[in-house]
N, C-alpha and C positions, 0 to 999 in steps of 0.2 A: 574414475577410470579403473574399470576392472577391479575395484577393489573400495577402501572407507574409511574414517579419517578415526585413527587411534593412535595411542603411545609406539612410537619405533621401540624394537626390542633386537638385540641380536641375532641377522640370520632372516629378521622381516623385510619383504620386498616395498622399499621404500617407493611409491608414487614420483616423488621430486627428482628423485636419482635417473629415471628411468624417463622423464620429458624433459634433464638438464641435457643428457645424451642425446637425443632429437634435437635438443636445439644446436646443440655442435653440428649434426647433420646437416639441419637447414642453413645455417653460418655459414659452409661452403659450400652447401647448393648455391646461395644467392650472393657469392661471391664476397664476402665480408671476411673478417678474421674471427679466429675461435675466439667465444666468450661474447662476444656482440649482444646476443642475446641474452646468454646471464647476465650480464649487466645491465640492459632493459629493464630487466625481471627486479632487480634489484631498485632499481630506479622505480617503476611504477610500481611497488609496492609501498614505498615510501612516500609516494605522491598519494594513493590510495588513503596509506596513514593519517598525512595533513588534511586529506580531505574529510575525514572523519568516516572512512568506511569501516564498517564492522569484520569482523574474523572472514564470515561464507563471500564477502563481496572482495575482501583480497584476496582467498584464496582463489576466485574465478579469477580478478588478475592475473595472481601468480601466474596462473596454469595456461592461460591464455599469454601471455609475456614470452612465455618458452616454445607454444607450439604457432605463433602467429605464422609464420611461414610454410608451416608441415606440406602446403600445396604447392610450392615454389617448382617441384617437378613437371607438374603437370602438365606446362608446353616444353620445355625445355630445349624439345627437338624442334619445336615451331620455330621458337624463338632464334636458335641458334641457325636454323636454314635463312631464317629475313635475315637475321645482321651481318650477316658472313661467318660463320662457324662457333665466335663465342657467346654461348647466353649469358655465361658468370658474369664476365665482362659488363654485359648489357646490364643484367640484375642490379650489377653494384654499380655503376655509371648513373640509373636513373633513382635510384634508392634516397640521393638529400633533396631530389625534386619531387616525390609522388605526391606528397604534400602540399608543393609551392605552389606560384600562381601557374596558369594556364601555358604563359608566356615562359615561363623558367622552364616546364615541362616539355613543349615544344622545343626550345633553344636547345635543352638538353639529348632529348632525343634524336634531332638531325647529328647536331658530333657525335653522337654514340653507333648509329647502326653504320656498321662496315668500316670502322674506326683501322685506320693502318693500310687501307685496300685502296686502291687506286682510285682515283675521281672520278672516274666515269663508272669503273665499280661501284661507290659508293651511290652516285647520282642513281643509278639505278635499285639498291639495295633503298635507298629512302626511302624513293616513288613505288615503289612495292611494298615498304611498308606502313606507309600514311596512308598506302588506297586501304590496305586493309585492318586488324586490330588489332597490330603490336602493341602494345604497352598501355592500351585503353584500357575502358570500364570492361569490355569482353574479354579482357586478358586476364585481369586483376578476378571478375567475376568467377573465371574455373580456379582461377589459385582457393578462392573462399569456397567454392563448392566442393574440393576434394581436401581440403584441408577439414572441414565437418565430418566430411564420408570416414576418413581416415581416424579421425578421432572417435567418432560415433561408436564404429566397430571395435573400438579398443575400451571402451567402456566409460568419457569421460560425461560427466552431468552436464546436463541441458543447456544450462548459463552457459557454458565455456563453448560449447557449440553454436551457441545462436551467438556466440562473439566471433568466433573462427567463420562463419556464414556472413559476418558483416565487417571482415576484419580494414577494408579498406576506406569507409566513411569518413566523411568530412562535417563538421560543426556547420558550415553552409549548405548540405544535402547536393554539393557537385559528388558526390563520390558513385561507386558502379550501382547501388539499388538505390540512390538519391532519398536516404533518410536524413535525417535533418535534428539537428537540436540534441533534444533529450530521447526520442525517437531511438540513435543511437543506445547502442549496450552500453553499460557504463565504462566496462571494461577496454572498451575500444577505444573512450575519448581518452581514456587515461594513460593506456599503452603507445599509440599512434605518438602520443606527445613524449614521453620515454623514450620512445626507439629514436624521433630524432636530436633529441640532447644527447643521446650518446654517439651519435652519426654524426653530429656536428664535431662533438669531441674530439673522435678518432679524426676528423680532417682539416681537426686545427682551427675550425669556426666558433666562435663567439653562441655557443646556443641562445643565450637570450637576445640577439639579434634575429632568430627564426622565429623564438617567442614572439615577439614584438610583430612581427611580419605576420606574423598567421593568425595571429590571436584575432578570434570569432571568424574566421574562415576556416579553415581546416581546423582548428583548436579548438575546444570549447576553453572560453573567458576564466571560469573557475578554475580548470586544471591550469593552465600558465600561470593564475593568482599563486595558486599550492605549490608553485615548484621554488616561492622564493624560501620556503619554511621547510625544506626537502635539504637534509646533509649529505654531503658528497657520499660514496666509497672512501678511505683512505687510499693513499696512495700506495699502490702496491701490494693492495689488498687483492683475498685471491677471487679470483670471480663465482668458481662454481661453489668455494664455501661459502661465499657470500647470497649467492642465488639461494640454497639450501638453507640457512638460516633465516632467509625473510618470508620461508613458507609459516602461514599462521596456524597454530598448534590449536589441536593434533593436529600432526602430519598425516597423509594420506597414504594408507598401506596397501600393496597387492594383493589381493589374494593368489595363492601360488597357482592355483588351476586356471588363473588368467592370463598367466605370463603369455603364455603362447600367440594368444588372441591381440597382446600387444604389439607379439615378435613379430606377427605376418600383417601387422600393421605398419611397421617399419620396414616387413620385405617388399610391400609394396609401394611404400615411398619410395625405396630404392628403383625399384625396377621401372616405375614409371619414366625415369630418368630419358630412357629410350624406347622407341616401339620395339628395337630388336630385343630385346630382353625383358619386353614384358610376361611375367611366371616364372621368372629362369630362378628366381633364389626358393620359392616353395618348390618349385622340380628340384632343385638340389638337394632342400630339405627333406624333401619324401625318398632321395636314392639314397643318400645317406643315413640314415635312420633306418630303412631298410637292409640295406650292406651292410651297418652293425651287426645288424642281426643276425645275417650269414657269417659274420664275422665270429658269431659266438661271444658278443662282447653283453655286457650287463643291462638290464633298465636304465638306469642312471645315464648309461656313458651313450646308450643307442638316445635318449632323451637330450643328451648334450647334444651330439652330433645334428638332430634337428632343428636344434634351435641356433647354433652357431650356422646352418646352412641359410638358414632364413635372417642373417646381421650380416654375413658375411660380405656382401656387398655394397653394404653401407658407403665406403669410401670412396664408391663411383661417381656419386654426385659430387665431389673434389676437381673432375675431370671435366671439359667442358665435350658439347656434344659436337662439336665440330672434329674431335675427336672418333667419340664412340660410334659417329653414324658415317664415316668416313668410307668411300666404297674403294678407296685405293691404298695402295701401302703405307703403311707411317712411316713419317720420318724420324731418324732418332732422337729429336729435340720430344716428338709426341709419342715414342715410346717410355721416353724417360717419364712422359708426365701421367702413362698406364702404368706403368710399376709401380708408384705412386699409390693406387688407389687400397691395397691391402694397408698399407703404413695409417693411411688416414680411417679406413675400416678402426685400426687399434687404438689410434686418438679419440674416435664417435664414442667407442665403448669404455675406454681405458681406465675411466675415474668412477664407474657405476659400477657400484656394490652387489647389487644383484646381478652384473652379467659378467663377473667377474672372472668367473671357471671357464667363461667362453672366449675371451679375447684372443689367446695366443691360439686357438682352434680355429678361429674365424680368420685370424689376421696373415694364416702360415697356408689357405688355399692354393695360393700361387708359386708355394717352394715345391720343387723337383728334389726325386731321391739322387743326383749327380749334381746336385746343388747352381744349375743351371736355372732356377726360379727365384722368385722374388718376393717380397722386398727385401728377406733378410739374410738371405742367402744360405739357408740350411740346407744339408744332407743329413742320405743315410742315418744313423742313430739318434740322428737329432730329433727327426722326424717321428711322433708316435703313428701309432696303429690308425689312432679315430683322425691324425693330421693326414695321413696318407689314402685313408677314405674319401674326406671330405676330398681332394684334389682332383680324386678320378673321379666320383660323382659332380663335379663343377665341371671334368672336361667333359664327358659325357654327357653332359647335359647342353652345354655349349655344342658339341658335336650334332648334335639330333635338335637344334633350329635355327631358323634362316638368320644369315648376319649382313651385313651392309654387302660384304666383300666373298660372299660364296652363299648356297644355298642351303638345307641342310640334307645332312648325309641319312640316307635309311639305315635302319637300326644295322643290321649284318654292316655295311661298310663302314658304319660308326663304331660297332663291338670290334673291327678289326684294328680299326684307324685305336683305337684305346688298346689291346692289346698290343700292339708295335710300340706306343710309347712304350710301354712295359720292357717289352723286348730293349728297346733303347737304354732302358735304367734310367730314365724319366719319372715315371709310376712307376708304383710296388706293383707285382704282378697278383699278389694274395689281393689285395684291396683290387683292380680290376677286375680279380675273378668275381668277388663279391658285390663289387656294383653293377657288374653284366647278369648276375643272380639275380638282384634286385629288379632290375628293367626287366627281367624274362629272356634275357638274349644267350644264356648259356646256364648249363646247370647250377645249382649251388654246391659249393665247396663242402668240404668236412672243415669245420673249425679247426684252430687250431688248440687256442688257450692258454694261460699261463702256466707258469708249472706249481705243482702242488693246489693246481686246480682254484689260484686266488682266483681272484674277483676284479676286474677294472679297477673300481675302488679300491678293493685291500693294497691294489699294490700302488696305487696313487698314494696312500698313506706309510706302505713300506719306504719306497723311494723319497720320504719326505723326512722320517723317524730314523732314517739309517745314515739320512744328511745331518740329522741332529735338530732337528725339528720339535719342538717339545706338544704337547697335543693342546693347546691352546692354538699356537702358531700355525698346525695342521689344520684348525678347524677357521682359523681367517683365510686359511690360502683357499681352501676350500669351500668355504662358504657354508661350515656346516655347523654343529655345535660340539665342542670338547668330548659332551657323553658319547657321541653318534663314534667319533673319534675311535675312545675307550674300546667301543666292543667291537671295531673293525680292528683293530690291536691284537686283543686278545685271539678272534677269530683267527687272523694272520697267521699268528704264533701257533695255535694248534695246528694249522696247516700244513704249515711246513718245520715241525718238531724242535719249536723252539721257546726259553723259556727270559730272553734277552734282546734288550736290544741291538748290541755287539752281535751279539748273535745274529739275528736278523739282518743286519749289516754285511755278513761275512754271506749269508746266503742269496739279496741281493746283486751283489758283486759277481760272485758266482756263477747267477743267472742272469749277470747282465745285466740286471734290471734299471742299473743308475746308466747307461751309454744313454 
């Protein structure tokens, strides 16, 4: 994927890190709890192990383990219209049967669509959806065909594709392209049996009781042999260090000019979530990144801001679409559960190394300069420069296309509808100016800048050195290396005529620059 398996070194965009986070994503698209899939991952690599697979055949495991679900978006909004509004719901209600027999998956299905909704409701929500292909091979089918697409364009090899294209096969060939046997990717017969010993786990069932049941029907006979020679997790053990350490060495690195190609691989898992937002995180991405610019802010930080616009709504798929496709008001039980989505935005990315500098960027879209936003409730100084970019470029972008509950607004009533929040003290009015620069709806600004003419960065490193920060510690928060550090230090200090870091500290403060 985008990159080639070598020594990690400090500062390298690790592969594993960056499809452990995907797999968070999919765990609450498909309504499970976090780690679900690290734990898969861990499971069937150790089944791989017993079974005598070599280094390149686990690592298609691996990689395959973490992203089996990456298509789970894909109807979402289908889905969630036959059952009565929740997919999540649905995803994880049929998740310990896709495997079972016929009869389990039937039995399961009827309790599950319109689950909570009145009986004649539901009688109807069935008979709609047995006529047509809920939770069939045609359903399952688009989850594997956009889960390839999705991966494909992110750069992951062959094997793990033609496993994500056949991720829901059965050892009997009942599965959606009815291959059969050995026919099967390896990876598939291996993972498929992973996923549900740990599904069993979480719900309190005996796995080797599903063993037993499935074995040479949906299982292949060898992989149920291998799991009796498979050691637990310890207990208590952490999942995504554990996921991470059963990658087979070398580890697989990024290359950095592919991050991108990754991110708008994940904006588009995102956005799939719903038709009304399908494009809205690369529109955010490209206003944002643009209004750096008018911003007069750095390469680095206009580069940030693009790419936390394209994560930034990771957390939607948290939220089910009975929800987001709702054409009437929310209630506040289903507001509570939108505010919601930036907090889970910060848990998708929170533990990856490589997207590190971008979490609290991505994760703070939804706060307001009167602290009337969400989820964590910041104002005013809290708020940076590139935070209160991305906010206006997400509403303006929101603003200018259609949503369940209004239309969208042409650009003039949408540039005005964004300046009033401004006026309200909602939005910064500088970042409005600069995202309507961006769109073309209003001139661009004169920058402003920092004083002594730093640099985004310089002063990301001042406000870190002047906390007492030592340049080791600057170059983990940052993601960069100690040297890089050093000569943003020094540069600083010529800047603004200093030859300390007290010093520096005292000017800072001065200028504000720690609020």
């Amino acid at each position: 994927m985008a990159g080639s398996e070598a020594s990690s070194t400090p500062g390298s965009l690790r592969l594993a890190e960056l499809l452990a986070s995907a797999s968070l994503a999919t765990d609450l698209g498909t309504g499970q709890p976090l780690g679900h899939a690290l734990r898969t991952c861990t499971i069937a690599v150790a089944l791989a192990d017993a079974m005598g697979c070599g280094p390149d055949e686990a690592r298609v495991v691996h990689q395959f383990a973490l992203l089996r679900f990456l298509g789970c978006t894909a109807d979402s909004a289908e889905t969630a219209a036959a059952v009565g509004g929740d997919d999540r719901a649905f995803f994880a209600a049929m998740a310990p049967v896709v495997m079972g027999s016929g009869r389990e998956l039937m039995g399961q299905f009827v309790r599950s669509v319109g689950a909570g909704r009145p009986p004649a409701r539901r009688l109807q929500l069935v008979a709609r959806a047995v006529a047509g292909t809920l939770g069939g091979d045609d359903s399952l089918a688009v989850h594997c065909e956009v889960a390839a697409m999705l991966a494909g364009r992110a750069g992951l090899r062959e094997q793990v594709l033609e496993a994500l294209a056949h991720a829901y096969e059965r050892w009997d060939g009942k599965g959606p392209a009815g291959l059969e046997g050995g026919a099967i990717p390896l990876a598939v017969r291996i993972v498929v049996v992973a996923r549900d010993v740990d599904l069993a786990v979480s719900l309190g069932v005996d796995p080797r009781s599903w063993l037993r049941e499935r074995r040479g029907r949906a299982y292949e006979p060898a992989v149920v042999d291998a799991f009796a020679q498979v050691e637990w997790p310890a207990a208590g053990s952490d999942e995504w260090e554990s996921a991470l350490a059963a990658e087979p060495e070398p580890v697989a690195i990024v290359a950095p000019e592919r991050l991108d190609a990754v991110l708008e691989a994940l904006a588009d898992f995102a956005d799939l979530k719903s038709p009304w937002i399908r494009g809205h995180s690369r529109r955010v991405a490209s206003l944002a990144e643009a209004a750096g610019r008018h911003a007069g802010l750095d390469a680095a930080a206009c580069d940030a801001l693009r790419r936390a616009g394209l994560v930034h709504d990771l957390g939607r798929v948290a939220v089910e679409n009975g929800i987001w496709d709702k054409r009437g008001p929310l209630t506040t039980a289903e507001w509570e559960r939108v505010r919601l989505h930036p907090y889970y935005t910060e848990r998708i990315l929170g533990r990856c190394r490589p997207l590190a500098s971008l979490v609290e960027l991505a994760a703070s879209h939804h706060e307001r300069l009167d602290g009337s936003g969400y989820h964590r409730l910041l104002a005013g100084e809290a708020l940076s420069r590139s935070d209160r970019l991305l906010a206006a470029a997400d509403v303006f972008a929101a603003l200018t296309a259609d949503r369940p509950y209004r239309p969208a607004l042409a650009g003039d009533s949408a540039a005005r509808t964004l300046e009033g929040e401004a006026v309200l003290g909602r939005l910064d009015a500088d970042a409005v100016a600069c995202v309507l620069a961006a769109a073309g709806r209003r001139p661009a600004p004169a920058p402003a800048g920092w004083p002594a003419g730093l640099s985004d960065r310089e002063v990301e490193v001042l406000r870190l050195i002047a906390r007492g920060r030592s340049n080791r510690e600057v170059a983990e928060r940052l993601v960069i290396s100690p040297k890089t550090v050093g000569r943003h230090v020094e540069n600083l200090y010529a800047k603004i005529g200093v030859s300390s870091r007290a010093a520096a500290a005292v000017f800072a403060m001065q200028h504000r620059l720690l609020d």
